[in-house]
C-alpha positions in Angstrom: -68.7 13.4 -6.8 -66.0 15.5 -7.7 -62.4 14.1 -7.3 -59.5 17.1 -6.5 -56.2 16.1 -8.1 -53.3 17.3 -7.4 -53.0 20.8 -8.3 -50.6 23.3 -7.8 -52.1 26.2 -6.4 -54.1 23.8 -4.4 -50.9 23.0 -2.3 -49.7 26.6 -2.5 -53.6 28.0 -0.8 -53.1 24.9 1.5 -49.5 25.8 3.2 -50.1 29.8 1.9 -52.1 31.0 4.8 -54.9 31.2 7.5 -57.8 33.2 5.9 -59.3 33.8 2.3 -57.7 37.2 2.0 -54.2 35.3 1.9 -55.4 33.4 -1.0 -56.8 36.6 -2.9 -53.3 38.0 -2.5 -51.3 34.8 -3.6 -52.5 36.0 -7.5 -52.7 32.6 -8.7 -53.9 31.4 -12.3 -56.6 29.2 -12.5 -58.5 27.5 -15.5 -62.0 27.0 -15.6 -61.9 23.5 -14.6 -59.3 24.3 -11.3 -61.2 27.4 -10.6 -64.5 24.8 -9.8 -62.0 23.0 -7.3 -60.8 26.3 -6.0 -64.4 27.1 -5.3 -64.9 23.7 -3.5 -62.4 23.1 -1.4 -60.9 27.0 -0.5 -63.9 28.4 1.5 -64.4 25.2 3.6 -60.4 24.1 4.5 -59.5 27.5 5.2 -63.2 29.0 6.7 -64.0 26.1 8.8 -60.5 24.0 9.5 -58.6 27.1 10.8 -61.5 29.0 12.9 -62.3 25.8 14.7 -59.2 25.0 15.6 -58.0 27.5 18.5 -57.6 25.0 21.3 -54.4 23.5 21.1 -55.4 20.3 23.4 -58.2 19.3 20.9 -56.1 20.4 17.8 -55.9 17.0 16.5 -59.2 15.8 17.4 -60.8 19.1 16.0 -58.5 19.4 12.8 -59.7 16.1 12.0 -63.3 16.2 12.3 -63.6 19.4 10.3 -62.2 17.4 7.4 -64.1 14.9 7.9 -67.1 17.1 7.9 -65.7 18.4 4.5 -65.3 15.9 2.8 -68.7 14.4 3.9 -70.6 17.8 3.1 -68.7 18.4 -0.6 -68.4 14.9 -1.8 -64.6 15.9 -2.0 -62.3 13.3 -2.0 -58.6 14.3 -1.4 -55.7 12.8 -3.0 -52.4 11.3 -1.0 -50.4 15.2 -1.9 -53.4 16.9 -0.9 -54.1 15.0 2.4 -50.0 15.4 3.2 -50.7 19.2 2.6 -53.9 19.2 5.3 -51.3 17.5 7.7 -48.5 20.1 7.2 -51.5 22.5 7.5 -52.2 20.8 10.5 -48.9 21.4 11.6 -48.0 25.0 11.1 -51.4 25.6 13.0 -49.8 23.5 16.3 -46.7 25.5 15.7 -49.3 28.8 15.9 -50.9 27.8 18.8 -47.6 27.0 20.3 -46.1 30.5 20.0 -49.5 32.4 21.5 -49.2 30.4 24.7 -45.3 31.2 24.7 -46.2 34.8 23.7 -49.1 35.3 26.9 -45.8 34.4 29.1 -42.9 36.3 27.6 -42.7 38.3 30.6 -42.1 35.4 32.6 -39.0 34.3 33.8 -37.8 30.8 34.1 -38.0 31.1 37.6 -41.3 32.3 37.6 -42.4 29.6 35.6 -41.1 27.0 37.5 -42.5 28.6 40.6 -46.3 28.7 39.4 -46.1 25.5 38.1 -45.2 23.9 41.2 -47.5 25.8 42.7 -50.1 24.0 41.2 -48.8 20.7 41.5 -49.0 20.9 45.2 -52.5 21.2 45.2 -54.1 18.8 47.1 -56.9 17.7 44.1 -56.4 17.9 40.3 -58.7 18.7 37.5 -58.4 19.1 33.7 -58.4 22.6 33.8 -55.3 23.0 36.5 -53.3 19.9 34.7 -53.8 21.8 30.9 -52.5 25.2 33.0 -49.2 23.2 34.2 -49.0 21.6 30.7 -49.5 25.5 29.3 -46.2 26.6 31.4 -44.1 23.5 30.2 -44.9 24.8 26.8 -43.9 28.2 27.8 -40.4 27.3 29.2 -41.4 25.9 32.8 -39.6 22.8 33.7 -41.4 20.3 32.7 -39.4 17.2 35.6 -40.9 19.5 38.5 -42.0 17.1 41.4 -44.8 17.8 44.2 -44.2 16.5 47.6 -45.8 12.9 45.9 -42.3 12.9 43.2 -45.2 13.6 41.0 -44.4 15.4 37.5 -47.7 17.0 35.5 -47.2 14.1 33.2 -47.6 11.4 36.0 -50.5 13.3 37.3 -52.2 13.8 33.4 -51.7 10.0 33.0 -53.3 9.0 36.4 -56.4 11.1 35.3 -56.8 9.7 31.9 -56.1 13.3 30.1 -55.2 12.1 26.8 -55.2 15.2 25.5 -52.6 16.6 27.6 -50.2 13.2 27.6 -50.6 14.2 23.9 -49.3 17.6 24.1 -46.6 16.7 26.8 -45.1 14.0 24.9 -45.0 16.5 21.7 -43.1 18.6 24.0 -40.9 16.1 24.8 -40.7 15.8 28.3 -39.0 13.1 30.0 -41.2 10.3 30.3 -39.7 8.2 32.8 -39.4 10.2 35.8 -40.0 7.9 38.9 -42.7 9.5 41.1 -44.6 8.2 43.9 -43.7 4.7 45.4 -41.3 4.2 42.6 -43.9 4.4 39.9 -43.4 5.7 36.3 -45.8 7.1 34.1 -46.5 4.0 32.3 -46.6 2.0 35.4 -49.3 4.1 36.7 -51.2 4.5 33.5 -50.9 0.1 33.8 -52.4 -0.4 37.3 -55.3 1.8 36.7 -56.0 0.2 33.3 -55.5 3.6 30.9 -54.7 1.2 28.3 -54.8 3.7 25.4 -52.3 5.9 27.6 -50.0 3.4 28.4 -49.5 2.0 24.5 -49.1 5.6 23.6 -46.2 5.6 26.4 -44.8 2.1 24.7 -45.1 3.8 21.2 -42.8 6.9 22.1 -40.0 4.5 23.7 -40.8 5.2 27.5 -38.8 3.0 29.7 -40.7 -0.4 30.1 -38.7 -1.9 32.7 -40.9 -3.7 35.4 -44.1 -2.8 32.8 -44.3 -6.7 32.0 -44.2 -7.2 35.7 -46.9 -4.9 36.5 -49.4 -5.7 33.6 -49.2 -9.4 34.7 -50.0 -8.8 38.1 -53.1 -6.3 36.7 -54.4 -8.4 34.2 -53.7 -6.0 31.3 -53.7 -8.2 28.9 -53.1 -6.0 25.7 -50.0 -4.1 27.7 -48.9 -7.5 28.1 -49.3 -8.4 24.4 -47.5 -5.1 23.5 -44.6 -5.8 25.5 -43.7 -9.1 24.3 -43.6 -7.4 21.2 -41.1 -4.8 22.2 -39.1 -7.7 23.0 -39.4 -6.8 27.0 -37.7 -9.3 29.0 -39.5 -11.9 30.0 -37.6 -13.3 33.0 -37.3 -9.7 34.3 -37.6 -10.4 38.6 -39.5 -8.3 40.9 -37.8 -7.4 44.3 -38.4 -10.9 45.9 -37.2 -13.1 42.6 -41.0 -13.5 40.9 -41.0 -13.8 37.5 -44.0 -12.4 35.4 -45.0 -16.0 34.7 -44.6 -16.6 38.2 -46.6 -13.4 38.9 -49.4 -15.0 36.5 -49.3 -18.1 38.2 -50.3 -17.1 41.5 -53.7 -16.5 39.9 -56.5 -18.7 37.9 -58.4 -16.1 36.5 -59.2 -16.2 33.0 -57.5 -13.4 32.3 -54.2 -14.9 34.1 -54.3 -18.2 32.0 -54.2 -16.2 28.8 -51.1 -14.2 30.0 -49.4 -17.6 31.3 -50.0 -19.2 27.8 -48.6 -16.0 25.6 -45.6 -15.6 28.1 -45.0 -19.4 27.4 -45.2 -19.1 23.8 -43.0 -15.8 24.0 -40.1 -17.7 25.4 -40.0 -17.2 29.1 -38.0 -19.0 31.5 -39.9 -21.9 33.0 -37.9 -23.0 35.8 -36.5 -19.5 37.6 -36.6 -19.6 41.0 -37.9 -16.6 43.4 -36.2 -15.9 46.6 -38.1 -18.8 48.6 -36.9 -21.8 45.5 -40.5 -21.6 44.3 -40.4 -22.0 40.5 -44.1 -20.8 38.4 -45.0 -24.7 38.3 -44.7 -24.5 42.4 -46.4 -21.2 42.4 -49.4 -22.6 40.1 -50.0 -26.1 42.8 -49.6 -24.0 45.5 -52.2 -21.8 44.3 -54.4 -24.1 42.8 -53.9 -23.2 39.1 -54.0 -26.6 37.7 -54.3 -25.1 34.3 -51.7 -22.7 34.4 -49.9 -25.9 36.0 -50.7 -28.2 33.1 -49.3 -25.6 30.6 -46.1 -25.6 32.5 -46.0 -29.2 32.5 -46.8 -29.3 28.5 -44.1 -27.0 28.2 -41.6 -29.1 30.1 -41.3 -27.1 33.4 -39.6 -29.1 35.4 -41.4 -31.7 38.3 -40.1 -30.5 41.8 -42.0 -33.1 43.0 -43.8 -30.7 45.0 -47.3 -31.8 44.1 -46.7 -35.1 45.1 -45.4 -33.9 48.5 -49.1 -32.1 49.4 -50.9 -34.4 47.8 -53.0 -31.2 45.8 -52.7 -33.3 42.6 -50.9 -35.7 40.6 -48.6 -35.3 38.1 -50.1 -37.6 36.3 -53.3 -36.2 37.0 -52.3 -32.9 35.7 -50.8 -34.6 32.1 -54.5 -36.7 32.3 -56.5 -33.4 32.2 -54.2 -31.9 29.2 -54.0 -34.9 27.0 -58.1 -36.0 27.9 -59.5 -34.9 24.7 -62.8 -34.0 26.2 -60.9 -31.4 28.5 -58.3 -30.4 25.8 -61.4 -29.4 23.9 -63.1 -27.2 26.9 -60.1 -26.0 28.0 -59.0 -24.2 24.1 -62.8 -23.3 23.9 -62.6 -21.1 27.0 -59.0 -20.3 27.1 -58.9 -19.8 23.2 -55.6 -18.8 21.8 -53.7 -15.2 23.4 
């Protein structure tokens, strides 16, 4: 296996240029022993890394499976210097891409941008190939906020169809992520409620606005959004227009999926005895919705007893601090609802 150091004129032929005639110009020295590792590594970074990468959506994707392939097919390993000169590679190739889409539109105004691009956002159906076209203009100077009749941007509408590809492009082009579109909806709220998990922690990671995202994830299940959030520090007694607290959001389920989000929200922190609009607290919420074990964690927490239980008779508090402390149950209950 042959192991390239760090070399010079390895990093000079890396951030040089795009084609072996570049290198053959660049007149550099080499001993025996570097001239091997020339030999190696030139032919395949330049030949195969730069010729397959001409799409600018798949640019990461392609970029880094033709290393992969390189260092598969040569038994060449490269170094921490040599892998940050692939990603500056990597880099000035983006930057490449970047100016031939703004170059196929230099005759474009502003205006003109802006006016195709909503021209294709008000399209009744979208497709990859129409959403990579609006993300195309954006690149070339279009406006990258332009609504459709929905207050729909080309980001909202790349999210909703699970392009990561383009999300990926838009954010690098920094466009305003939190644009409220249809029904009030932001990117990551949409990208939450259909489940585009992948999406919405790539949202989360470039510091979209999470406001009502905890909200939104409890009521959907998503448990990993959910996870995410409480490490961004999101607030956890955040209220919903009618007073509901996530927790209280969780609460009004039993599903498995519910309990898990209950216990981490507990654990986080969250408020146990906020009251929605109607008085109902999450402990109320859980009886009323026959969630004793969402109710027992309340009560093992120390919500506090409204004395609402006893009042319809669903169950005992007593009942509920039985079925926690009861060994037998403790046992089942960790084994199915194991730890968040």
């Amino acid at each position: 296996m042959i192991k390239i150091k760090t070399y010079n004129f390895l990093l000079s032929i890396l951030l040089f240029g795009s084609h072996l005639s570049a290198m053959r110009k660049s007149k550099v020295v080499l001993d025996k022993s570097s001239q091997e590792h020339y030999e190696v590594v030139l032919p395949l970074i330049l030949s195969q890394v730069l010729d397959e990468c001409n799409d600018i959506f798949t640019l990461d994707e392609d970029f880094d499976n033709q290393i992969k392939k390189i260092q598969q097919s040569s038994d060449v390993i490269l170094d921490d210097n040599i892998s940050k000169a692939v990603k500056d590679l990597k880099k000035k190739r983006f930057k490449l891409l970047i100016d031939q889409i703004k170059n196929e539109y230099q005759d474009y105004s502003k205006e003109q941008l802006n006016s195709k691009l909503l021209g294709l956002l008000k399209q009744e159906s979208y497709n990859e190939e129409i959403l990579r076209e609006c993300a195309r203009l954006i690149i070339a100077g279009a406006d990258s906020d332009i609504q459709d009749k929905h207050e729909n941007t080309t980001l909202i509408y790349a999210v909703c169809k699970n392009y990561e590809s383009i999300v990926k492009i838009l954010i690098k082009m920094r466009v305003n992520l939190n644009i409220i579109g249809n029904f009030g909806r932001s990117a990551l709220i949409f990208a939450i409620e259909k489940k585009h998990t992948k999406l919405a922690r790539l949202l989360i990671k470039y510091k979209c606005d999470i406001k009502d995202a905890l909200l939104c994830a409890t009521q959907h299940a998503n448990i990993p959004i959910v996870k995410d959030l409480i490490v961004c520090k999101a607030d956890l007694n955040e209220q919903n227009r009618i007073g509901q607290t996530a927790l209280m959001i969780a609460a009004e389920h039993s599903t498995y999926d519910h309990c898990l989000i209950a216990e981490a929200l507990i654990r986080a922190g969250a408020d146990l005895n906020i009251k929605d609009e109607d008085g109902e607290t999450a402990f109320t919420t859980a009886s009323k919705n026959m969630s004793p074990e969402i109710a027992s964690l309340l009560i093992k927490a120390g919500a506090k007893d409204s004395g609402y239980l006893k009042m319809i008779g669903f169950v005992s508090l007593a009942m509920l601090k039985s079925m926690w402390d009861s060994e037998e149950n403790s046992l089942t209950y960790r084994r199915k609802y194991p730890k968040f």
